[in-house]
C-alpha angles and dihedrals in degrees: 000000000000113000129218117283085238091070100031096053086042096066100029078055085056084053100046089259104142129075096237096061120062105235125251118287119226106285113223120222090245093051094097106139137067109232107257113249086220097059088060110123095210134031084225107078130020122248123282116287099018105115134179128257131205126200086200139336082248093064123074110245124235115255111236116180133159115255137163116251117171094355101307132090105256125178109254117205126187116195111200110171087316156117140211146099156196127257139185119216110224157141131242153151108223093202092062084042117031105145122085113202123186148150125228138154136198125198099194145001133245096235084195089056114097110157091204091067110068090208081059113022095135131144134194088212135017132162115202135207118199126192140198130238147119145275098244092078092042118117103249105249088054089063090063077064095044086044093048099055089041089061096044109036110018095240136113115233122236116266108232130356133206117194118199102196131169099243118194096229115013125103111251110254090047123143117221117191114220112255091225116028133017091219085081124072127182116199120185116240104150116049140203118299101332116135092344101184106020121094110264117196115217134203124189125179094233091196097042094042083049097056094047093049100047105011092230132092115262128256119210124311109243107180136005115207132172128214147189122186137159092166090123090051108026098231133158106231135164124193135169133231124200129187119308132210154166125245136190115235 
């Protein structure tokens, strides 16, 4: 079965996939963490090896820039109608690193957003893990995808995706299959109106969250990213994103 372009473009972006965004350079082992948006020495450009990613050249992209809030530099992104989003090229175990730490806020919620429904499957704020693999394990209608952007762009598409997003109803912990491919798992870690506005650190068990998604064990991360998108409802959004990192256990 061929997928939507929508899903398909989202994760060969992750990979690199598209023309407009230069592919992955080779990561080297030592290259762990993400660089963190605070240690940025201007508010004009992001910090080395963040990078932007397009759905499509047809969608408006987000606008991320660098900003202070509370006295540190953050990174500010306005959804209008748009979708788009940041990612980190790396390379990690999970299993020596198998905790994700970051920092995010969210002013206010799209109330049209429901990430259950596919016509309006939008989020204010997402952090996303990507992580490499073959074909060879791949379902096999999920090898017509992989087929597909290999013949396209050149590019292999990542393996398997979790998507950490902030969701307006669902419980945090929740686990939201993807509407059009089972190589991408949502998991709920912001919820509903608590605390809008305030910073909020998070903390996800990137292996166990892993094995409940997919029921296999992980193989290496190979890029973080972050988005925020509100194309399939038209919303205005803001949300914040503060410095991300890996932790031993």
């Amino acid at each position: 079965m061929i997928r939507p372009a929508h899903t398909i473009l989202l994760s060969a972006l992750m990979a690199g996939a598209c023309a407009s965004v230069p592919a992955p350079a080779p990561v080297a082992a030592t290259s762990t963490q993400p660089t963190p948006f605070s240690s940025a020495s201007s508010l004009e450009s992001l910090p080395p090896g963040w990078k932007p990613y397009r759905l499509t050249r047809f969608k408006k992209p987000t606008d991320y820039r660098l900003a202070v809030d509370e006295g540190k530099v953050a990174l500010r992104a306005t959804a209008d109608a748009s979708a788009s989003g940041l990612h980190f090229d790396t390379l990690v175990d999970p299993r020596e690193y198998p905790w994700l730490v970051w920092k995010w806020k969210v002013p206010a919620l799209n109330p049209e957003a429901d990430n259950t429904l596919s016509h309006v499957e939008d989020s204010p704020a997402r952090v996303i893990v990507v992580f490499e693999g073959g074909r060879e394990k791949l379902p096999d209608e999920e090898k017509t995808n992989f087929d597909l952007v290999k013949a396209t762009s050149g590019n292999d598409l990542p393996y398997a995706t979790l998507m950490y997003i902030w969701e307006n109803r669902l419980p945090e912990g929740a686990l939201i299959p993807h509407h059009f491919t089972s190589r991408i798992k949502m998991i709920v870690a912001g919820s509903g109106a608590n605390d809008l506005g305030a910073w909020h650190e998070e903390r996800a068990n990137v292996l166990e969250d892993y094995r409940r998604a997919f029921g296999e064990e992980p193989p290496r991360i190979r890029a973080v990213g972050v988005m925020s998108d509100s194309d399939n409802t038209g919303a205005h959004t803001v949300a914040w994103y503060g410095d991300i990192r890996f932790e031993r256990p």
